[in-house]
Structure formats: C-alpha cells, structure tokens
C-alpha positions in Angstrom: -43.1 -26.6 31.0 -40.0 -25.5 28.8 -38.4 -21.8 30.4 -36.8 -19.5 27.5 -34.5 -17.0 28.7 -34.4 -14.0 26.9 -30.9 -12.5 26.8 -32.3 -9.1 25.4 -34.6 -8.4 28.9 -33.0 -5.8 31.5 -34.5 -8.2 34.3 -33.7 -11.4 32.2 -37.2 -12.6 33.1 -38.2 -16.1 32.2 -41.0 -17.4 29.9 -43.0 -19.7 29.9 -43.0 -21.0 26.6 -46.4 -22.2 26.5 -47.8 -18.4 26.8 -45.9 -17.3 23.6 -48.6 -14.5 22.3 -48.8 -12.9 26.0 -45.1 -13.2 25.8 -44.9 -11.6 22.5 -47.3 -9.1 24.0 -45.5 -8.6 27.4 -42.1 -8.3 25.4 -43.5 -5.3 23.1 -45.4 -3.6 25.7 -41.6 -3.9 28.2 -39.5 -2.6 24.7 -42.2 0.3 24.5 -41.7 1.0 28.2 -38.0 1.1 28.3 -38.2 3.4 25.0 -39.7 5.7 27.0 -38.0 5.9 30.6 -34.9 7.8 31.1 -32.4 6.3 33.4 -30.2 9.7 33.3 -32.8 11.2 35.3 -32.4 8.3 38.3 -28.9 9.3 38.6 -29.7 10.3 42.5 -31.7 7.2 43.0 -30.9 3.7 44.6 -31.0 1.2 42.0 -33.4 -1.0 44.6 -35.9 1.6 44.1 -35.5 1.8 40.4 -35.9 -1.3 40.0 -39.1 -1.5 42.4 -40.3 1.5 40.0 -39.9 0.1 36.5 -41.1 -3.2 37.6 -44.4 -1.2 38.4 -44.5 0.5 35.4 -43.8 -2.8 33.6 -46.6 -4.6 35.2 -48.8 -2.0 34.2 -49.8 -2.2 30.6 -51.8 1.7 31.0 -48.3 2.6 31.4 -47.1 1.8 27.7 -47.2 5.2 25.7 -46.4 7.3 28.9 -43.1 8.9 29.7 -41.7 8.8 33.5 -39.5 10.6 35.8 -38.2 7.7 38.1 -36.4 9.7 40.8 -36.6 9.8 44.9 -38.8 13.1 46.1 -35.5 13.9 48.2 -34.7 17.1 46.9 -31.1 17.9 47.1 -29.2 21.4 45.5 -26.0 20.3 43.6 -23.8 21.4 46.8 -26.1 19.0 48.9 -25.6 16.1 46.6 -21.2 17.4 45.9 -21.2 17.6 50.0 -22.8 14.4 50.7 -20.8 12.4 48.0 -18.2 13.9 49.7 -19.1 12.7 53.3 -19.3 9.5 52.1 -16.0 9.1 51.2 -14.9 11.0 54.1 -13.5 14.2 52.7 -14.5 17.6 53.0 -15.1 19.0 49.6 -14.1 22.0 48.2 -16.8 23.6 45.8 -16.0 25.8 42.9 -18.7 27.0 40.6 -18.4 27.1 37.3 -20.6 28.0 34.6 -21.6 25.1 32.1 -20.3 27.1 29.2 -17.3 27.8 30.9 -16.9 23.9 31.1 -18.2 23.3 27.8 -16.2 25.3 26.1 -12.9 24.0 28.2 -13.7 20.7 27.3 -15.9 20.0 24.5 -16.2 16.4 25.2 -18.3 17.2 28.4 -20.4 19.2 27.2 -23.4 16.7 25.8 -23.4 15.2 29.2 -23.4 18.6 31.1 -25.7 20.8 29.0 -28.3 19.3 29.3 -30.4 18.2 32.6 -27.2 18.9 35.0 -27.0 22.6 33.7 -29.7 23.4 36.0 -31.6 23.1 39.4 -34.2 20.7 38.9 -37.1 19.2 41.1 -38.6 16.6 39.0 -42.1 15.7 39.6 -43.2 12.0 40.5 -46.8 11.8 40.8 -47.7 10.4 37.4 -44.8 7.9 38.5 -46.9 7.3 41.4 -50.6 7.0 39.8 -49.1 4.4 37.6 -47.4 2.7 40.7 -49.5 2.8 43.7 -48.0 3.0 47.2 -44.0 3.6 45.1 -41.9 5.5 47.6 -38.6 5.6 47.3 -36.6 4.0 50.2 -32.8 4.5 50.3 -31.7 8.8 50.7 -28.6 9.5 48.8 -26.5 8.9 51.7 -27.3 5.3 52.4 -27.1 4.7 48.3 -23.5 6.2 48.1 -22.2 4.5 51.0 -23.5 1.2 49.7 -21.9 2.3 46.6 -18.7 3.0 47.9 -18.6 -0.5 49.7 -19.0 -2.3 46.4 -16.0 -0.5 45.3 -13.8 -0.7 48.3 -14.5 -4.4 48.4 -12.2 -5.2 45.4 -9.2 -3.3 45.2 -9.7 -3.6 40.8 -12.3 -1.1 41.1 -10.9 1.7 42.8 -8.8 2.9 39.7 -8.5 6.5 39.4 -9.0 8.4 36.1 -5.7 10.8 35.9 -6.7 12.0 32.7 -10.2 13.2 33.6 -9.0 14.4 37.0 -6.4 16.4 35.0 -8.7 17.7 32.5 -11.0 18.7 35.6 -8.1 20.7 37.3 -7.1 22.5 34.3 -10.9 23.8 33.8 -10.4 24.9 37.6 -7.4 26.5 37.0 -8.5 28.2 33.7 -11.5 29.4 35.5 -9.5 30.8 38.3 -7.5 32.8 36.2 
C-alpha cells in the first residue's frame, strides 16, 4: 500500500491511499476541528498534553462543530505564573502592575495581544474538553513545562538571543508608569 504524506497536517499523519473518501472525510472533519480550537488559550499548557488533547478531539468525529478550551485545570493568578517563570530561570522577579490600557496605550503594538484574554483573571472550564475526551488529564504543571522549556533553549547557545528592543520598549512602559 502506497503512504501519501500530507504536508498541510499539524501531525503530518500518513494515508493510506487506498482509503481516499475516509481520508477526504478525516481531512475535512481535522480542518473543521483545528478552525475551531484556540491554541492562545493553551498558552499555560505542555505541549505533550495538547497534543494528547487534540488528538482526542480529532479522533472524535461528535467533536466537529464544537469549540474547546484545551488548558491544564492548574489554576495559577498571573503573579503565580510571572513567579514561577521566574523560578525557573532562577531569578527572583520583581512584579509591577500595570493596567492593560496603560500598556496599550504606551505601546500600541501590544495591545491586540494583551487586550484581549490576558487583560483578565481567567479560570477556563474543561469539562466539555473532557466529555469529548474521556480520562484527558493534563500531566505536566507549569513548572516541569517551563523547565523543559528552558532546557531546549539552553541546549543551543543560537536560541538564547535576547530582544533589546522589546526589553527596552518594556522598561520605558515601566518607567512611564512610575512617573
């Protein structure tokens, strides 16, 4: 049996080319699903358990039309999640609030990025997540996720560049707001 790779697949899944209508059929039913899940909203989630998510949803063709929140149930205030990125790089951080608007208006360029979900304290809920994918639990906390993380980029020296300009743009909103 011939295998046809298609390039246009997230999981770059093979198909066996003698099942081309339930490959048609598998291929709508994934482009439906990835329509409708929002990867911004895994931000605090371990891309192992994403992945064990959407390959439940995928695998679930009650799932197509439905929208999901794949996230962990670890629920984490923006200081716990600044403080434990922090800890994972070893530093001790030093938190300044700062309204959204504040920012936005500092730096217009953030603001489609930061109005939106970030702006507030959010608990998502996962239990349609979980109806549609039995036993899905997410495994890895935010610590052990960052520190793996953090290992991929310390283990080659061409990804630990530093942004000056953002981390310029950042101080200046700082200072502005201080002032």
């Amino acid at each position: 049996m011939q295998q046809v790779s298609h390039p246009d697949r997230s999981a770059r899944a093979d198909y066996d080319a003698d099942d081309s209508a339930q490959n048609a059929e598998h291929h709508r039913l994934d482009q439906e699903l990835r329509e409708n899940v929002e990867p911004r909203r895994a931000e605090r989630l371990a891309d192992a358990d994403f992945a064990r998510a959407l390959v439940g949803i995928l695998g679930n063709a009650a799932a197509v039309g439905e929208a999901f929140h794949i996230t962990s149930d670890e629920v984490l205030t923006w200081n716990q999640i600044t403080e434990t990125i922090a800890a994972a790089a070893g530093l001790e951080p030093d938190i300044v609030h700062i309204a959204s608007d504040f920012v936005a208006a500092s730096a217009p360029e953030l603001a489609e990025g930061l109005l939106g979900d970030k702006a507030y304290s959010l608990v998502f809920d996962t239990s349609k997540l979980k109806r549609f994918v039995p036993g899905f639990q997410a495994a890895v906390p935010l610590a052990e996720g960052l520190a793996r993380s953090l290992a991929w980029f310390e283990a080659d020296p061409a990804r630990k560049v530093v942004d000056e300009e953002r981390d310029a743009l950042l101080d200046r909103i700082v200072a502005a707001y201080a002032a």
